[in-house]
C-alpha positions as CSV (number, residue, x, y, z in Angstrom):
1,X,195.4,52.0,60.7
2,X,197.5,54.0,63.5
3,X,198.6,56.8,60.9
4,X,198.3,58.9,57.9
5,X,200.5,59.9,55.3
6,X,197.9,63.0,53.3
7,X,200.4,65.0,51.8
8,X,197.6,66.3,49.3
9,X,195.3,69.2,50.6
10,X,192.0,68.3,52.4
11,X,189.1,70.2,53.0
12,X,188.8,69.4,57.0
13,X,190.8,68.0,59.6
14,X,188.7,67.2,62.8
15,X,190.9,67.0,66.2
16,X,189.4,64.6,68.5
17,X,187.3,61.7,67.9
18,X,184.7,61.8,70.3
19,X,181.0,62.4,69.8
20,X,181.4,66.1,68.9
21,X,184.3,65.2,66.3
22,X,182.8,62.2,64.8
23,X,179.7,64.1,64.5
24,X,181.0,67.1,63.0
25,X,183.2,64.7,60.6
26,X,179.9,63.0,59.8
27,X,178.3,65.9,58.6
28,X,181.5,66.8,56.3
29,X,181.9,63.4,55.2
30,X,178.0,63.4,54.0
31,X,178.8,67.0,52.0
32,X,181.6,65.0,50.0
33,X,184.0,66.6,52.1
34,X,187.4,65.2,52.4
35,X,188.2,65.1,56.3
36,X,190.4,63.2,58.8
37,X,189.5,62.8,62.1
38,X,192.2,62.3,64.3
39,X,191.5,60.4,67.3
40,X,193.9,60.0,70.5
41,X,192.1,57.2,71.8
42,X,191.6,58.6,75.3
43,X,188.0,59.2,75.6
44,X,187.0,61.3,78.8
45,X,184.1,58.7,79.8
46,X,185.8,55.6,79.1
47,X,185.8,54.5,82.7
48,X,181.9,54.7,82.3
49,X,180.0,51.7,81.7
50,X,177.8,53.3,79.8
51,X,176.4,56.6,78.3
52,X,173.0,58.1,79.3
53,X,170.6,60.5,78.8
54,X,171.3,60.0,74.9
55,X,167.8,59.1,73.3
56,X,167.4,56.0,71.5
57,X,170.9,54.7,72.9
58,X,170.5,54.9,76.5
59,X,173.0,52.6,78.4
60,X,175.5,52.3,75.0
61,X,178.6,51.2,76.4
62,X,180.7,54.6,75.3
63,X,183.4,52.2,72.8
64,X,180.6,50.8,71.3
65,X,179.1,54.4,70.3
66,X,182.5,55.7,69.4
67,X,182.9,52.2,67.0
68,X,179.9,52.8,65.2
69,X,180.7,56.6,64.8
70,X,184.0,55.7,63.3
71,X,182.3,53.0,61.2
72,X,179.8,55.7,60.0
73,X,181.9,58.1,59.1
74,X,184.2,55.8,57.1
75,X,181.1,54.7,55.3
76,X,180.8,58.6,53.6
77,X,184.5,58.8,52.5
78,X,186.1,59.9,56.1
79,X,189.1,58.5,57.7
80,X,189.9,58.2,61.2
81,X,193.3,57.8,61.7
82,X,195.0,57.1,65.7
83,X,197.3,59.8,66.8
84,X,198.3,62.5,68.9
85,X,198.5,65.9,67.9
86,X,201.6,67.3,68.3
87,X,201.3,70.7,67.0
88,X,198.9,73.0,64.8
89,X,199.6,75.7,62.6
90,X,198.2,78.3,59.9
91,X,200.0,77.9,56.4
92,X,199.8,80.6,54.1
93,X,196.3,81.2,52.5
94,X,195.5,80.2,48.8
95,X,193.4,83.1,47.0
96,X,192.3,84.2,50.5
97,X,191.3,80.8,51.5
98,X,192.9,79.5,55.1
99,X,195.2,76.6,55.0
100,X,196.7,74.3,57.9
101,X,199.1,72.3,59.2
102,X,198.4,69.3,61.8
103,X,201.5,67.2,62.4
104,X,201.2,64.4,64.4
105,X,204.0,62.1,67.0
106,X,204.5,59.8,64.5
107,X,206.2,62.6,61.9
108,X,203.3,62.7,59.6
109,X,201.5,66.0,58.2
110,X,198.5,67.0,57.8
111,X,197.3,70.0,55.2
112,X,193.9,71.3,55.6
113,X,191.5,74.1,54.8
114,X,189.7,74.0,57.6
115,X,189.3,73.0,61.5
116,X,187.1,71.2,63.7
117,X,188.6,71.6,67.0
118,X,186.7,68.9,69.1
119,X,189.2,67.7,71.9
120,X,187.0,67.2,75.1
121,X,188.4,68.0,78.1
122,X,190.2,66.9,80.8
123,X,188.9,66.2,85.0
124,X,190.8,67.4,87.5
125,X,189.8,65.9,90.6
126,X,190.7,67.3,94.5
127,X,193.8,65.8,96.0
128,X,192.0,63.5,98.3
129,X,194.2,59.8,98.5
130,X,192.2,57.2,97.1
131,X,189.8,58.9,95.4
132,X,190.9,58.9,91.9
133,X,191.4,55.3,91.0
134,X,187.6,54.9,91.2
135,X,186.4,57.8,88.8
136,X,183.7,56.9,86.8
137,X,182.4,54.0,88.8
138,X,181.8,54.9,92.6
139,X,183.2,58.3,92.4
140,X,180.8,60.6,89.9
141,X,180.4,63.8,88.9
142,X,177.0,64.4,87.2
143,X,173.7,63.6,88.8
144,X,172.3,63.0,85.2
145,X,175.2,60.9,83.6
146,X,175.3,58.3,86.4
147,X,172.6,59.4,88.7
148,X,169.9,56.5,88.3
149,X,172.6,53.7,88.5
150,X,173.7,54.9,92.0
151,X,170.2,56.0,93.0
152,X,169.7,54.7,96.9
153,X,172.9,54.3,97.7
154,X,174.9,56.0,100.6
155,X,176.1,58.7,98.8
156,X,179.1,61.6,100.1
157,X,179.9,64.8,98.5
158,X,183.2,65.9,98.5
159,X,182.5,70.0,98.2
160,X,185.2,71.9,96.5
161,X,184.3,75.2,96.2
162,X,180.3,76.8,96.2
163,X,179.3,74.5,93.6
164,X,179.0,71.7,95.8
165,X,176.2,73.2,96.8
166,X,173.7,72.7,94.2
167,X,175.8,69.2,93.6
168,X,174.7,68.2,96.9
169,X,170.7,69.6,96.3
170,X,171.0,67.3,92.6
171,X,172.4,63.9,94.6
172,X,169.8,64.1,97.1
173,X,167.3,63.8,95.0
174,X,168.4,60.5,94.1
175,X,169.2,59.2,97.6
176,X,167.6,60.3,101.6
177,X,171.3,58.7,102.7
178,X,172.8,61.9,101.8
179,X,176.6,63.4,103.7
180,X,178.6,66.6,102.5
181,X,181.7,66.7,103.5
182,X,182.8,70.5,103.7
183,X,186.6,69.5,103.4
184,X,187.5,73.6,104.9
185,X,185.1,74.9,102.5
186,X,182.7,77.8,103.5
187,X,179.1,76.6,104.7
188,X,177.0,79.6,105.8
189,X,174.0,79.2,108.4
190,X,171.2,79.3,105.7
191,X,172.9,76.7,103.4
192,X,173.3,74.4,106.7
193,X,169.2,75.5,107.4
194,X,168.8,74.1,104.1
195,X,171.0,70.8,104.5
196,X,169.0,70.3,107.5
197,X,165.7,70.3,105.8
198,X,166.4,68.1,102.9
199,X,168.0,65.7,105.6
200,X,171.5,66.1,104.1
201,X,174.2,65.9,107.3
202,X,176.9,68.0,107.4
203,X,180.5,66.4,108.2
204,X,183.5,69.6,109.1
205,X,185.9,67.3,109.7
206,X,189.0,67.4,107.6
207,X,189.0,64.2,105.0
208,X,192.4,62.3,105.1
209,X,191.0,59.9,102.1
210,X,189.2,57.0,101.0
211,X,188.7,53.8,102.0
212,X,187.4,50.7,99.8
213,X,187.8,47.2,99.0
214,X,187.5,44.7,96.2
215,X,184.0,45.9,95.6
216,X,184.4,49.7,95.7
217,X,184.0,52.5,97.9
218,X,183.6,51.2,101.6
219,X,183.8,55.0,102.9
220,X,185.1,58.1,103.7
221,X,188.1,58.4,106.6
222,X,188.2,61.8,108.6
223,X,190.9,63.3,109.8
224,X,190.1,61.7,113.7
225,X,190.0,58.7,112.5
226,X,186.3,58.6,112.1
227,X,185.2,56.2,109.1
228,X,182.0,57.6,107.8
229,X,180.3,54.8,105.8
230,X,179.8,55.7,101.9
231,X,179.4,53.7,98.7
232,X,179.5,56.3,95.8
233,X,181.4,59.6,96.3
234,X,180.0,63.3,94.3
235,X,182.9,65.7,93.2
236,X,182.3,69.2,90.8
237,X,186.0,68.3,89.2
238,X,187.6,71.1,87.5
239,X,187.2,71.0,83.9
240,X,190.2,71.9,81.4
241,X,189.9,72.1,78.2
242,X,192.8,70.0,75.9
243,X,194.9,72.1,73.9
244,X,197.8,69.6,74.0
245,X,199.4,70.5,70.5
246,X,197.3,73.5,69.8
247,X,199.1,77.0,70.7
248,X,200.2,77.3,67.3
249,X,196.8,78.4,66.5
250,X,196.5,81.2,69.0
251,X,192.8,80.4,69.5
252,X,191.6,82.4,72.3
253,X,190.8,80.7,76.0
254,X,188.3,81.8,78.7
255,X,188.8,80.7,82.2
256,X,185.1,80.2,84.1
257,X,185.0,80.6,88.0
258,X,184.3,77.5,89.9
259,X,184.1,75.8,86.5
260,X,187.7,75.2,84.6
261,X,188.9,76.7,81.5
262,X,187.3,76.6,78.0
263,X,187.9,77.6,74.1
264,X,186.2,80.3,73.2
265,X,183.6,80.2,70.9
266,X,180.6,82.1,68.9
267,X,178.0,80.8,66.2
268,X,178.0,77.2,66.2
269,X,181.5,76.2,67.7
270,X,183.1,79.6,65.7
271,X,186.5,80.9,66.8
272,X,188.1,84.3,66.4
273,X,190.4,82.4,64.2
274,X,189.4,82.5,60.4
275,X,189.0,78.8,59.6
276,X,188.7,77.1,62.9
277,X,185.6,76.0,64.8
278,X,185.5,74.3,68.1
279,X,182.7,72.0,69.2
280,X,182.0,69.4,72.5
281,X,183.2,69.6,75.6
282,X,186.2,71.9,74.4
283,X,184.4,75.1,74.4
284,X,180.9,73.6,76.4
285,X,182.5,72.3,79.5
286,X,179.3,71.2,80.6
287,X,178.0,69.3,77.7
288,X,176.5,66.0,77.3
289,X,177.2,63.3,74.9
290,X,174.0,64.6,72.6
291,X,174.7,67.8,73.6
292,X,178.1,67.6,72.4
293,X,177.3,65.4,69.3
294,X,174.5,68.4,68.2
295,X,177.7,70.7,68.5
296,X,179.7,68.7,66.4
297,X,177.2,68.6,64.0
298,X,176.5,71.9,64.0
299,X,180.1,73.1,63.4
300,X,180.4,70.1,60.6
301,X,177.7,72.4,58.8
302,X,178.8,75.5,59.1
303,X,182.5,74.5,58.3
304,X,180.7,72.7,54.8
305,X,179.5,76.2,54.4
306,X,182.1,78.3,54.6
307,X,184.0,76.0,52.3
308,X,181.4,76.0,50.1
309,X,181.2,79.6,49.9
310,X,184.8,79.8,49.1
311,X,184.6,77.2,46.3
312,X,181.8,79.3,44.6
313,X,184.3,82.5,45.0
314,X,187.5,80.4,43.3
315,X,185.4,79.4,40.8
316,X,184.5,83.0,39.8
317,X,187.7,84.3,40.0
318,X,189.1,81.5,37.7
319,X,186.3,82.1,35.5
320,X,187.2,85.8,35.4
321,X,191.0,85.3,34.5
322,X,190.2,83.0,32.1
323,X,187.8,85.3,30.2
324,X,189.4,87.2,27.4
325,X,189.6,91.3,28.3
């Protein structure tokens, strides 16, 4: 199924099928909520081979998690529909109650009473040639996503900004083969002091890219000409959150220094938009796979809530027309 006609009103239409969106849809689906998850099909760890850290399902390649989410949710009543969001939209209320409008590339519409914003975000990596077309295998960003699988190995970190830092203090404690590569970045006398101690050696020599061959990273090639031997390459990318589709709903963003740029959020993935949550890596650029499944979840609840809250008022003030003066 690649589309959906719903011309009828549902009660949730979740934005993003990854953990956080299947999760929150899970939750709705299980209330004997009507939702529909839409799901662009680009995943942010697909390169991965698989996802870790996540208890009970350490090492699950991350399609195989994301097929038995979908199969889950399905099982409660959900559907999760492929497509791309092209651009959201509040409709006029009912009674008081928020209403939506979610229309997709493929000219279909979506009418919902409620949000789950839960599109993940987007890496930007440093300009560096040859870097990207190994993300997720021998270039890595997180010490605790990847870091036992390239534990040992000759590892380099690519600093982009004071950040790299603490990256470099997290990789080393996974290998004693340890380079940072300052790439015109500021390293002061203390951090070098502390470089020094752990036994991490400092390269200043501008980067002009990176080398490899049919088996990955071979190594990183300085601006003299200087190859400096490396099998896995660190990098803090710059996170973004996806709002492809979304200005419509004038949901608030927050840029973070060093970091990227996230949705703003409250209570459980709450927006300053009546209606619409936002859970996973959209608002918690940081987050985990369970991390950003708990969110989901969270915001699944509180959405089943509110909704539930409004029922319970419609149902009174039908009751109360209805009764005779």
């Amino acid at each position: 199924m690649t589309a959906v006609d719903a011309p009828e009103l549902v009660d949730a239409v979740v934005i993003g099928g990854g953990a956080a969106g299947l999760n929150g849809a899970l939750m709705l689906a299980r209330s004997r909520r009507s939702v529909v998850v839409v799901d662009g099909g680009s995943p942010r760890n697909a390169p991965a081979e698989g996802v870790h850290g996540l208890l009970g399902l350490d090492g699950t390649p991350p399609a195989e998690l994301l097929r038995r989410g979908r199969e889950e949710v399905r099982r409660y009543g959900g559907r999760v529909v492929t497509g791309e969001v092209v651009s959201t939209a509040p409709a006029a209320p009912a009674g008081g109650d928020p209403r939506f409008t979610v229309t997709l590339a493929d000219g279909h519409t979506l009418r919902a009473r409620r949000l789950l914003v839960a599109t993940g975000l987007r890496d930007v990596l440093p300009d560096v040639p040859g870097l990207a077309p190994h993300w997720g295998r021998g270039v890595v960003h997180c010490p605790y996503c990847h870091g036992w699988e390239v534990r040992d190995e000759p590892i380099g970190v690519l600093a982009v900004g004071p950040a790299s830092v603490h990256h470099a203090l997290l990789f080393r404690q996974l290998t004693d083969d340890l380079v940072y590569f300052t790439r015109g970045t500021d390293l002061d006398a203390d951090t070098r002091a502390l470089f020094a101690a752990r036994g991490i050696r400092v390269v200043d020599t501008a980067v002009a890219g990176v080398e490899s061959d049919g088996a990955g990273i071979t190594g990183v090639r300085l601006g003299d000409g200087q190859l400096v031997p490396r099998r896995v390459l660190a990098v803090a990318t710059t996170l973004l959150a996806r709002d492809e589709g979304l200005a419509g709903l004038g949901l608030p963003m927050e840029d973070l220094p060093g970091i990227g740029r996230r949705f703003a959020s409250g209570l459980a993935g709450a927006t300053a938009v009546p209606g619409v949550w936002v859970a996973g890596n959209a608002t918690d650029l940081t987050a985990q796979v369970g991390a950003a499944a708990a969110a989901g979840a969270l915001a699944g609840a509180r959405i089943n809530a509110d909704l539930t809250t409004a029922d319970a008022q419609a149902a009174l003030a039908a009751r109360l027309t209805a009764s005779p003066a």
